[in-house]
PyMOL CGO cylinders between C-alpha atoms (Angstrom):
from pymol import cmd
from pymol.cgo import CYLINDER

trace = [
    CYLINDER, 207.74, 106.66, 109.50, 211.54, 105.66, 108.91, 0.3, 1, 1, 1, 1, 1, 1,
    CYLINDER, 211.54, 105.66, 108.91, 213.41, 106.24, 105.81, 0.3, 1, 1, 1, 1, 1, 1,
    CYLINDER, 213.41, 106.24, 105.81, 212.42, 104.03, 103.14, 0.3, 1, 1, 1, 1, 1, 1,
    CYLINDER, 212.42, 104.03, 103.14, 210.81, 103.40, 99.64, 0.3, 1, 1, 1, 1, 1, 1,
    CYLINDER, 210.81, 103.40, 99.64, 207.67, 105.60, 101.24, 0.3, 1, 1, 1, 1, 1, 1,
    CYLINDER, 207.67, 105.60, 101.24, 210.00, 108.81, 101.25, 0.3, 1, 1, 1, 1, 1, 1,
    CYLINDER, 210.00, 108.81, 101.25, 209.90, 109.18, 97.26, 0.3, 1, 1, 1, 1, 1, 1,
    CYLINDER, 209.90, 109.18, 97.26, 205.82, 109.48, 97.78, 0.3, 1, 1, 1, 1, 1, 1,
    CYLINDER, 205.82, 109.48, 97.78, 203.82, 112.73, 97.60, 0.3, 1, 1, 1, 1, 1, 1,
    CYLINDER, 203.82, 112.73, 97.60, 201.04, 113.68, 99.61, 0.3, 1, 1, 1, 1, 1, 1,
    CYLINDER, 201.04, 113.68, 99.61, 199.07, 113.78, 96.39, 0.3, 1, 1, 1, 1, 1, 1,
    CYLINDER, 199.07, 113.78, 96.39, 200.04, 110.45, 95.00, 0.3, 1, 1, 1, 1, 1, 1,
    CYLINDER, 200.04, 110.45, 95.00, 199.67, 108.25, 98.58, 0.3, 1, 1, 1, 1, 1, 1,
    CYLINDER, 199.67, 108.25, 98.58, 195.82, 107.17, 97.62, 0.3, 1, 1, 1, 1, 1, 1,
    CYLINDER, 195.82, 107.17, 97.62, 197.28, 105.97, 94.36, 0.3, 1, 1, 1, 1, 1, 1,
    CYLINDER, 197.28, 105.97, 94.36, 200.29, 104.36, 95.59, 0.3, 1, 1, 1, 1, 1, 1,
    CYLINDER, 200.29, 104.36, 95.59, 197.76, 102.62, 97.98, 0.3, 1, 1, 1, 1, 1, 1,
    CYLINDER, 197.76, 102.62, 97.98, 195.30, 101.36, 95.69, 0.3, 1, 1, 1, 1, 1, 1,
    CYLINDER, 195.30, 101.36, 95.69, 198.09, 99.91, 93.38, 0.3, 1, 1, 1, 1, 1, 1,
    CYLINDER, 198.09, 99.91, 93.38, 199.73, 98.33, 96.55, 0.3, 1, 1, 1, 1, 1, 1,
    CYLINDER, 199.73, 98.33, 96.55, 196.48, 96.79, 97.66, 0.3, 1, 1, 1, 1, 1, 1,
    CYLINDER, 196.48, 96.79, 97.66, 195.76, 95.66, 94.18, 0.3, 1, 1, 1, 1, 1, 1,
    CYLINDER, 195.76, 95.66, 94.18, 199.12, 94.05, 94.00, 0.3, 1, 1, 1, 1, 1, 1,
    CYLINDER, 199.12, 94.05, 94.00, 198.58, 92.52, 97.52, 0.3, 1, 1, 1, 1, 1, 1,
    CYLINDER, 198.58, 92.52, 97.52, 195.45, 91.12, 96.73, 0.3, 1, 1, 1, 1, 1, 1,
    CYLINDER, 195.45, 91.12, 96.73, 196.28, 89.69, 93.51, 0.3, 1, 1, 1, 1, 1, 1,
    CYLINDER, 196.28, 89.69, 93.51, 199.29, 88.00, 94.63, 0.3, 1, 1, 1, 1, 1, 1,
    CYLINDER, 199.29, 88.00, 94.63, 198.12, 86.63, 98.19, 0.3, 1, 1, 1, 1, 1, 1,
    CYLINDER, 198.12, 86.63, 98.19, 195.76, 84.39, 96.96, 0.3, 1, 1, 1, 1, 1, 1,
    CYLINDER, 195.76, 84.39, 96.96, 198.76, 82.89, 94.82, 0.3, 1, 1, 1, 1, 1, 1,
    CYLINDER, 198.76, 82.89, 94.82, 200.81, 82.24, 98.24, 0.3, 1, 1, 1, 1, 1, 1,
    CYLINDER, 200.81, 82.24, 98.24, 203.22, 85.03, 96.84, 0.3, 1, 1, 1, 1, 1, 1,
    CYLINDER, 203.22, 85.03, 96.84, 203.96, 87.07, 99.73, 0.3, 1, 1, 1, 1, 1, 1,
    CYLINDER, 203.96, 87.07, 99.73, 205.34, 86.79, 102.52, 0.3, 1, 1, 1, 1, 1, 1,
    CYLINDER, 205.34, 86.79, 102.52, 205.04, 84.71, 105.81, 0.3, 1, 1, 1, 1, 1, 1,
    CYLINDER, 205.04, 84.71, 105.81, 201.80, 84.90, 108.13, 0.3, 1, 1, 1, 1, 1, 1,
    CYLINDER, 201.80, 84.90, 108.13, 203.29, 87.86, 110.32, 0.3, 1, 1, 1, 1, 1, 1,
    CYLINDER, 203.29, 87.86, 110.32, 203.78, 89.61, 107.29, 0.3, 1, 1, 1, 1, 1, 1,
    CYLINDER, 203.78, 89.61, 107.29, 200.29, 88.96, 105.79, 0.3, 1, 1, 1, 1, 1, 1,
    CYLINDER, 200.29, 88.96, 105.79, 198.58, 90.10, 109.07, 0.3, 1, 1, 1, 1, 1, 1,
    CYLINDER, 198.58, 90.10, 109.07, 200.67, 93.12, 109.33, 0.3, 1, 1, 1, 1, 1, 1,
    CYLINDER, 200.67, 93.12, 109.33, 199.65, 94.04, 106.16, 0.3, 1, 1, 1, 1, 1, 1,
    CYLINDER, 199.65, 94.04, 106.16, 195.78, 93.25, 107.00, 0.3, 1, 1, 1, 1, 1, 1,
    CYLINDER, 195.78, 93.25, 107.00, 195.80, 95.30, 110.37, 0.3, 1, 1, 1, 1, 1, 1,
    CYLINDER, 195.80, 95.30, 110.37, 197.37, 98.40, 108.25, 0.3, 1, 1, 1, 1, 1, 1,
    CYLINDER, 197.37, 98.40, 108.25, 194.57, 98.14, 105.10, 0.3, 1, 1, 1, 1, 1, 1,
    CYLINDER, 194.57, 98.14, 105.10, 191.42, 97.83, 108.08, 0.3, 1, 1, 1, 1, 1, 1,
    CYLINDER, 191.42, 97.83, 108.08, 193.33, 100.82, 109.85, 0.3, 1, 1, 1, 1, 1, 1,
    CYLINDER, 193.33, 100.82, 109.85, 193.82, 103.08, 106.21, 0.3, 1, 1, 1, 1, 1, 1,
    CYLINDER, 193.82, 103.08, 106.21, 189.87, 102.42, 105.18, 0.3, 1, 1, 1, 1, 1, 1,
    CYLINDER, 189.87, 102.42, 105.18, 188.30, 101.75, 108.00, 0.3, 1, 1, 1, 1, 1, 1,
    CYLINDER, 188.30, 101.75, 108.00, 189.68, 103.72, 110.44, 0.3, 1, 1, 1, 1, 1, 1,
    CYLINDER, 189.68, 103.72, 110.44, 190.71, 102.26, 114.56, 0.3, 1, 1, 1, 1, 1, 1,
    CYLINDER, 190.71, 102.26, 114.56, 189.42, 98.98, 115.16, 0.3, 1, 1, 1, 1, 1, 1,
    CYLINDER, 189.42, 98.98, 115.16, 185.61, 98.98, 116.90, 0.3, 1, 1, 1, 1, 1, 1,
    CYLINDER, 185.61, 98.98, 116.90, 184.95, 95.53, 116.44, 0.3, 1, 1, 1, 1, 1, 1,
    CYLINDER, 184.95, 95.53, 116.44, 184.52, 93.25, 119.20, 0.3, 1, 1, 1, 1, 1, 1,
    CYLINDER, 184.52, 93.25, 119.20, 187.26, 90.83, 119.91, 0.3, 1, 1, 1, 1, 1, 1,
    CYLINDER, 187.26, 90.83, 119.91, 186.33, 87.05, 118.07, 0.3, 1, 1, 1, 1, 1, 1,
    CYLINDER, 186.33, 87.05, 118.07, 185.90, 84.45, 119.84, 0.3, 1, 1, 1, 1, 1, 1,
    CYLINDER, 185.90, 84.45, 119.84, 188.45, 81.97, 121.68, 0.3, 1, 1, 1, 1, 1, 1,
    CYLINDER, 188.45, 81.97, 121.68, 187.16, 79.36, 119.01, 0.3, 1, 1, 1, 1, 1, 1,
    CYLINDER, 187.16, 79.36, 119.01, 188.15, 81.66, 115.91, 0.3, 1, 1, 1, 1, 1, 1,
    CYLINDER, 188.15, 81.66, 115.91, 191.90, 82.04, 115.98, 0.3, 1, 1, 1, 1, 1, 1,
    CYLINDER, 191.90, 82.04, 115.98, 191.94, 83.47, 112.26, 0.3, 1, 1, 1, 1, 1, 1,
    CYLINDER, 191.94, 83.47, 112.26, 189.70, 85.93, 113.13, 0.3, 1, 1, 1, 1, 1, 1,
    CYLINDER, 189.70, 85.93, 113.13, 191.21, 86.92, 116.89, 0.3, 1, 1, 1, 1, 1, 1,
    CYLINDER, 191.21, 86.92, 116.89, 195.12, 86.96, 114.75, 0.3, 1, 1, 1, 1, 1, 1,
    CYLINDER, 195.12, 86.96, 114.75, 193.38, 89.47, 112.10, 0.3, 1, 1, 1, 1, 1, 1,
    CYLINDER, 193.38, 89.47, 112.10, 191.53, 91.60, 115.08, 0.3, 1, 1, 1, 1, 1, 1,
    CYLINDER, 191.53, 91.60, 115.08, 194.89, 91.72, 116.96, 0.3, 1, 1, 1, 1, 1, 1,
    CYLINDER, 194.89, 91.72, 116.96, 196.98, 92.62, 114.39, 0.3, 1, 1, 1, 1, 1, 1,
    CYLINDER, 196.98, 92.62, 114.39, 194.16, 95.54, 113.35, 0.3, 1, 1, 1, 1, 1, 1,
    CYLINDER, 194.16, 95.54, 113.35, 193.65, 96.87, 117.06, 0.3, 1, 1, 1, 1, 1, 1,
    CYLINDER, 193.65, 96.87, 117.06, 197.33, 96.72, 117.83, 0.3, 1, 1, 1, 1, 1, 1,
    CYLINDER, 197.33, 96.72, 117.83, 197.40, 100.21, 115.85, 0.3, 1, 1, 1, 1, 1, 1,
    CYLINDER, 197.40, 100.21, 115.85, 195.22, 102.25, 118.28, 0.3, 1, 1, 1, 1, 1, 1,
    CYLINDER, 195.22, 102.25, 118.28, 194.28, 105.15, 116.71, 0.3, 1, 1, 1, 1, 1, 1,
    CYLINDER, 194.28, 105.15, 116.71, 197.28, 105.57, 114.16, 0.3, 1, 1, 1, 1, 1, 1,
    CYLINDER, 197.28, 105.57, 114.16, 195.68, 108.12, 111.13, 0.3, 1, 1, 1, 1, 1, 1,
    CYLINDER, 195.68, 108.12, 111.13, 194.87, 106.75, 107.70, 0.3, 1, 1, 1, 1, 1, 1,
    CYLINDER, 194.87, 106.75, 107.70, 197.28, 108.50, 106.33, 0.3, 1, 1, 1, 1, 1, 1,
    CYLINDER, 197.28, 108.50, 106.33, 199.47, 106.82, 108.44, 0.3, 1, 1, 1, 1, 1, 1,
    CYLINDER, 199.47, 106.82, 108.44, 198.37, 103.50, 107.95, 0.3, 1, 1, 1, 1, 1, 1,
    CYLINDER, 198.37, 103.50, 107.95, 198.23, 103.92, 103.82, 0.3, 1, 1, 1, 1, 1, 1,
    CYLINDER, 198.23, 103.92, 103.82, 202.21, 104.51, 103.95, 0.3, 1, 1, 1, 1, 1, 1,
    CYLINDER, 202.21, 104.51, 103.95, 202.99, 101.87, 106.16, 0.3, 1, 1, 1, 1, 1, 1,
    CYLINDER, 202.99, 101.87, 106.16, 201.07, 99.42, 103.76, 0.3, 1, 1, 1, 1, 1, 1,
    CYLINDER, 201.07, 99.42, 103.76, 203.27, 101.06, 101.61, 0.3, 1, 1, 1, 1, 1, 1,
    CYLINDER, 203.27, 101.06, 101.61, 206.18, 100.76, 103.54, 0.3, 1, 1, 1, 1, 1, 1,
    CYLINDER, 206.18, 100.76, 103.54, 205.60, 97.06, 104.58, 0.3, 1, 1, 1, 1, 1, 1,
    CYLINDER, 205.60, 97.06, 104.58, 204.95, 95.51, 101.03, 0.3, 1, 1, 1, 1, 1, 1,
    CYLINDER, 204.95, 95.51, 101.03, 208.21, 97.20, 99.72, 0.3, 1, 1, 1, 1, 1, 1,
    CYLINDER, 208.21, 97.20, 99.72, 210.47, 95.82, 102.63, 0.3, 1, 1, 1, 1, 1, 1,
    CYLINDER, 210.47, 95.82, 102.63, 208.37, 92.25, 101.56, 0.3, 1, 1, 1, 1, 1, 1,
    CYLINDER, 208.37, 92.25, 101.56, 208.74, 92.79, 97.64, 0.3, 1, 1, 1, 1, 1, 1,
    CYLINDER, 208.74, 92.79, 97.64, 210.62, 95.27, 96.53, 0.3, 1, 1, 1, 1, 1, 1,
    CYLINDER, 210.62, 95.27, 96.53, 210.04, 94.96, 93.15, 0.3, 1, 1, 1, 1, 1, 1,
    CYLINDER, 210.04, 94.96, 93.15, 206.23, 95.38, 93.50, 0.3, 1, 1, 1, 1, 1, 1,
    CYLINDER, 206.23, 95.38, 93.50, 206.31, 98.87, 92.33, 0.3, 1, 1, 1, 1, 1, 1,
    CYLINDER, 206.31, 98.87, 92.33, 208.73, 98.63, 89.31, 0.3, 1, 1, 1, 1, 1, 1,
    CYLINDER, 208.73, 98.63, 89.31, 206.21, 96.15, 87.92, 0.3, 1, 1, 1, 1, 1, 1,
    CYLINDER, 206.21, 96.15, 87.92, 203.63, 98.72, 88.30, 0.3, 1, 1, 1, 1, 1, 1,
    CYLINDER, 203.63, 98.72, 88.30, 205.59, 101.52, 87.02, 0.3, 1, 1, 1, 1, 1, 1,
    CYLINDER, 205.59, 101.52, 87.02, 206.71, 99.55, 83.56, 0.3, 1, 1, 1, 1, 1, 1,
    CYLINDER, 206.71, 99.55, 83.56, 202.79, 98.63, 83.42, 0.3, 1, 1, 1, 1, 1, 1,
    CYLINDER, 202.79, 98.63, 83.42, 202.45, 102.69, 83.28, 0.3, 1, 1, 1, 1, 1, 1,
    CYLINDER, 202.45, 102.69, 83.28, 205.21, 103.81, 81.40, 0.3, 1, 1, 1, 1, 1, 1,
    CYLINDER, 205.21, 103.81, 81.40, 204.45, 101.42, 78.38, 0.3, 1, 1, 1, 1, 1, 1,
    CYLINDER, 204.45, 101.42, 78.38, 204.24, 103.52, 75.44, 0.3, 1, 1, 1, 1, 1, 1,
    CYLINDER, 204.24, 103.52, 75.44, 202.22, 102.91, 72.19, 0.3, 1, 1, 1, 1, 1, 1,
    CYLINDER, 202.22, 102.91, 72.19, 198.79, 101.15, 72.08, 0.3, 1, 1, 1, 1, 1, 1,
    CYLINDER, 198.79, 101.15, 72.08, 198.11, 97.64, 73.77, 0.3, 1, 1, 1, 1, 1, 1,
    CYLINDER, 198.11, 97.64, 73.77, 196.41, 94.97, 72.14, 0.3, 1, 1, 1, 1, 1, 1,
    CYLINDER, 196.41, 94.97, 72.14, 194.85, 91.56, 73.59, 0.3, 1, 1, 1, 1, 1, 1,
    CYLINDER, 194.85, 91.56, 73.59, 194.05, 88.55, 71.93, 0.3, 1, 1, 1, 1, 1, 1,
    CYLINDER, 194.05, 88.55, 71.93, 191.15, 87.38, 74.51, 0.3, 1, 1, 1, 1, 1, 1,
    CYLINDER, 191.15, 87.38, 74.51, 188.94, 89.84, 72.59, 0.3, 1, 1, 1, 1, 1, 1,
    CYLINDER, 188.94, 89.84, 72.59, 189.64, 87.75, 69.49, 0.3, 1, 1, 1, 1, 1, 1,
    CYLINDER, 189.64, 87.75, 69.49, 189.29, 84.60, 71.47, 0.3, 1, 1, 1, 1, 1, 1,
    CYLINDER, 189.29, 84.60, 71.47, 185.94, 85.45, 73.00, 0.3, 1, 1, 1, 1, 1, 1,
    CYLINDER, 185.94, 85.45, 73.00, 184.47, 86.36, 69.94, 0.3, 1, 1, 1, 1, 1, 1,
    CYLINDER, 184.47, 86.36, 69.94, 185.44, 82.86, 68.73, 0.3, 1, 1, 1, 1, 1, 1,
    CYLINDER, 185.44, 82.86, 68.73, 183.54, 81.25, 71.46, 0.3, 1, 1, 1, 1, 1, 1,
    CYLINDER, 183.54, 81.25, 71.46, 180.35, 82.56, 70.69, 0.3, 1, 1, 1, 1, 1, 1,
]
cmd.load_cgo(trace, "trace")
């Protein structure tokens, strides 16, 4: 991979790193937060590749142009290693939005103890 945001991330700390960028991806996506389609498929072929391993799947139909975008942009990464594929998810989302991970970092580094008032709420409703 090239220099980038990605270098600053351990071995140990990639399936983390992951998990929080796939979280962030997924909650923000369905909000029309992200980036352009190119992006968004990029981002889809490397999260198939980093859990599911090389594309298998047969190629969709002519008919499903959703679907045949999404295989293409999965099986364009051959057989490129999980590992691989986790970092440049990594990579990719903090070229998109850089500031995805210092939201998740001052969600971690919060100190003291966190309250909500839904619990409060809910308890009103029934």
């Amino acid at each position: 991979m090239g220099e980038g945001p990605v270098e600053s991330v351990d071995d140990d700390d990639i399936e983390e790193c992951f998990s929080k960028a796939a979280d962030y991806v997924e909650l923000h996506a369905s909000h029309g937060q992200l980036g352009c389609q190119d992006d968004m498929l990029k981002l889809y072929g490397l999260f198939k590749q980093a859990t599911q391993g090389p594309c298998t799947a047969p190629r969709p139909s002519f008919l499903n142009q959703k679907g045949r975008s999404k295989w293409s942009a999965w099986h364009s990464l051959g057989g490129m290693s999980s590992k691989d594929a986790k970092l440049g998810y990594i990579e990719c989302l903090s070229s998109m939005k850089p500031e995805w991970n210092e939201k998740i970092l001052k969600k971690e580094t919060r100190a003291g103890p966190v309250f909500s008032s839904l619990v409060h709420v809910s308890n009103e409703i029934f």
